[in-house]
Residue, then its C-alpha position, 0 to 999 in steps of 0.5 A: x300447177x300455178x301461174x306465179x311465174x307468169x304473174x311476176x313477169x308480168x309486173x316485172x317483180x324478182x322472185x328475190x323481191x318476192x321472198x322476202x315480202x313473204x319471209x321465205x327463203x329464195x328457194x323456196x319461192x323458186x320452188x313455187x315459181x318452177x312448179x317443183x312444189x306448190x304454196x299452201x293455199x294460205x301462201x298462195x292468198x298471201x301471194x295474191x295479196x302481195x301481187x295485188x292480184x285474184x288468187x285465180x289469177x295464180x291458178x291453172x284451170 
């Protein structure tokens, strides 16, 4: 489980936005963000940089 939807909510950033900063398509983005599948940990630290965030802060504990 992971946090990136909570994350862009509270910056105010469209997953659209965020996809294309990664090169992903939506759906993929959308995927993370709903919990149906989960980043690499080399994507989840791209989008910790992108988000200017921890990578914690996109993690579940």
């Amino acid at each position: 489980m992971n946090r990136i939807k909570e994350v862009l909510e509270d910056k105010g950033i469209k997953q659209v936005w965020l996809a294309e900063r990664l090169g992903k398509s939506f759906n993929t983005v959308n995927g993370y963000v709903q919990n149906r599948t989960q980043p690499s940990l080399e994507t989840l630290y791209e989008i910790a940089k992108i988000l200017d965030v921890n990578p914690k802060e996109l993690l579940i504990s």
